[in-house]
C-alpha positions in Angstrom: 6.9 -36.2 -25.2 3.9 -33.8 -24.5 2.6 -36.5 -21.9 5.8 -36.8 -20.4 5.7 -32.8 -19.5 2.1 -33.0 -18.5 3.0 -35.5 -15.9 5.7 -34.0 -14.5 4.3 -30.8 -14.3 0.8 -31.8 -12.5 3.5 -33.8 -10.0 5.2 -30.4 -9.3 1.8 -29.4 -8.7 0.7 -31.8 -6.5 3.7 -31.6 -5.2 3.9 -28.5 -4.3 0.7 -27.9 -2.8 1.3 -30.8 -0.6 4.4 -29.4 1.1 3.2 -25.8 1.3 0.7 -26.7 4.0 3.7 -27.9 6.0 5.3 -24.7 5.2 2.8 -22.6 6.4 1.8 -24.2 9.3 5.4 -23.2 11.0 3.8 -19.9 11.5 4.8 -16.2 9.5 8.2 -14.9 9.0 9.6 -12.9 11.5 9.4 -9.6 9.3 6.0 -10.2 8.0 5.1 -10.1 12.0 7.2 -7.2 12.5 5.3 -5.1 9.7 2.3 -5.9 11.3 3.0 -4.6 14.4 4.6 -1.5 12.8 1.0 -0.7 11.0 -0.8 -1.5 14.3 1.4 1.0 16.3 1.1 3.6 13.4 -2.7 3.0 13.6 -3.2 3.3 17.4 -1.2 6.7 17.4 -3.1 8.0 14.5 -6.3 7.2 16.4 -4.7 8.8 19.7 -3.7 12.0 17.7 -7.2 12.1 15.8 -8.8 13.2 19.1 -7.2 16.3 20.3 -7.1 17.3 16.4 -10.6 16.7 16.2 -11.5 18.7 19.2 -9.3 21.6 18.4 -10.9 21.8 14.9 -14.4 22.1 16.3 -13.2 24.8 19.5 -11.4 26.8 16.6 -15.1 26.7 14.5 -16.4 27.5 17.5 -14.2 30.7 18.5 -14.9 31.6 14.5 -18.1 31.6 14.8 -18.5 33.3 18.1 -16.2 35.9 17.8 -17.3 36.6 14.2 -19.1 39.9 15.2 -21.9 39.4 12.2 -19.2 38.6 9.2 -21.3 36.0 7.7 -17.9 34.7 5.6 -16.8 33.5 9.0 -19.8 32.0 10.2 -19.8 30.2 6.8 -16.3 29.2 7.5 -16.3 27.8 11.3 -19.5 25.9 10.1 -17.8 24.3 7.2 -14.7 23.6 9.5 -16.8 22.0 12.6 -18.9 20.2 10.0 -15.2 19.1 8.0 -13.2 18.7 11.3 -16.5 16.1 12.9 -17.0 13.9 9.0 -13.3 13.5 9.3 -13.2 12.5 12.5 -15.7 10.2 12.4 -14.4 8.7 8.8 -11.2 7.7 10.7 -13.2 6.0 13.5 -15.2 4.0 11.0 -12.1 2.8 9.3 -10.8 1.9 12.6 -13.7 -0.2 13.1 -13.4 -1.5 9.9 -9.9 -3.1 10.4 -11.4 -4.4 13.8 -13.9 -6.6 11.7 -11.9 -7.4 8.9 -9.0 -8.4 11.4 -11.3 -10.6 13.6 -12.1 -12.2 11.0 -9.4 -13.3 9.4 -7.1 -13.7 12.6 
């Protein structure tokens, strides 16, 4: 009985591994290619509104610690927001590039 059950299930195995290569070789769902597009849209506005935001960041720094007429809390301040506002920006641009690799690769 036991090697009645370990034959049929190593054929449902087999089996099954067999016929999933003609499975996926029809190509992905049509949802799983819609998600993808949906993240890759999401990702190239992100990327399009990380730019301005970025910039603004640094001018308002900037402005802070122009116009901070010898407050040294605002110097501190528009240092630590231009020095915030440029890491951040440039953490979102690695990632970016990250997904680049990691998609080339795989697709």
């Amino acid at each position: 009985m036991k090697k009645k059950f370990f034959y049929c299930f190593i054929f449902i195995i087999i089996f099954l591994f067999y016929f999933s290569n003609f499975c996926f070789a029809w190509g992905e769902p049509e949802l799983v290619n819609k998600l993808n597009k949906a993240f890759e849209s999401v990702r190239d506005w992100l990327i399009k509104l990380a730019t301005p935001a970025a910039a603004v960041a640094v001018g308002t720094g900037i402005f802070m610690k122009k116009f901070s007429f010898g407050d040294e809390e605002r110097i501190r301040l528009g240092k630590k927001l231009i020095k915030g506002s440029l890491f951040s920006y440039a953490f979102i641009l690695a990632i970016n590039l990250i997904l680049s690799a990691i998609k080339s690769l795989v697709g």
